[in-house]
C-alpha positions as CSV (number, residue, x, y, z in Angstrom):
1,X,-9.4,-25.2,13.6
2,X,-8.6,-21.6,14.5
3,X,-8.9,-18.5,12.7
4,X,-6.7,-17.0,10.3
5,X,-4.8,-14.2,11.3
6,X,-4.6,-11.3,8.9
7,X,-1.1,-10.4,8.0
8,X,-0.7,-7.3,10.6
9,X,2.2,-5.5,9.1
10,X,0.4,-5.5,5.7
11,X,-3.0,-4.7,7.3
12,X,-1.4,-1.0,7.8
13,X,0.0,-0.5,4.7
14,X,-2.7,-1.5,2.4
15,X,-6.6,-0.5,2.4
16,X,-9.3,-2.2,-0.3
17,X,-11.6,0.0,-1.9
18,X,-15.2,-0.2,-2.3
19,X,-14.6,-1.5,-5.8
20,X,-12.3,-4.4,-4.3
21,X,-8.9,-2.5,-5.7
22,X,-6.3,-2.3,-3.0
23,X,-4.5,0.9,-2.7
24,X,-1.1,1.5,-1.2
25,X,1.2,5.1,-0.1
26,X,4.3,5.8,-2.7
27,X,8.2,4.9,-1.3
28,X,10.1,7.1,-1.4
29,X,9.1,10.0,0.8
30,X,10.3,8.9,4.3
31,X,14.1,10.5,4.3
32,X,16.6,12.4,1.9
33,X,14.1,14.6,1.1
34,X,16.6,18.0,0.5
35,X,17.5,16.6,-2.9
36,X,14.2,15.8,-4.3
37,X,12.2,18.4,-6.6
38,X,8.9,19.5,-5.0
39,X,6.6,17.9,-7.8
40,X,8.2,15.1,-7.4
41,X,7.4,15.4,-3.6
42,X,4.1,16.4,-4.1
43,X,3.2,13.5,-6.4
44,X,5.1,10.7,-3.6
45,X,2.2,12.1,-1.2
46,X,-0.3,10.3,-3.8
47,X,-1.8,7.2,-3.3
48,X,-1.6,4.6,-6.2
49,X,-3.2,0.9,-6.8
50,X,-1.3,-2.3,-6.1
51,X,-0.1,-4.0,-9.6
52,X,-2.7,-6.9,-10.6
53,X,0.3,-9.7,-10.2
54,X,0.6,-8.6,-6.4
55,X,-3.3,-7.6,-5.8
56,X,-3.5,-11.3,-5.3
57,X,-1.2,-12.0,-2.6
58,X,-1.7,-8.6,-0.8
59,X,-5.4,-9.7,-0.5
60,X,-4.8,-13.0,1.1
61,X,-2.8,-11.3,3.3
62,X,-4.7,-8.5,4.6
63,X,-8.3,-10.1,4.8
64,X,-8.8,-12.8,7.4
């Protein structure tokens, strides 16, 4: 049976940290940026960690 191929378009957006969390980039900061404050600007550029509900299904997706 072959491999299993990771999920490629996840594999970019996600990374899993030494301690096994995965951490992902805020939406929200591609476009339409005139009208947003600059804290809230500043705090989109922040990474954050995937809820526990998705962790699950992000994993399966990006490891192979």
């Amino acid at each position: 049976m072959p491999k299993m191929k990771s999920n490629r378009g996840a594999a970019k957006r996600f990374r899993v940290t030494a301690s096994g969390k995965i951490k992902r980039h805020s939406a929200y900061h591609s476009h339409i940026l005139t009208k947003k404050s600059a804290k809230r600007k500043r705090n989109l550029r922040q990474e954050s960690q995937v809820s526990a509900a998705d962790a699950p299904k992000v994993r399966k997706m990006i490891l192979k």
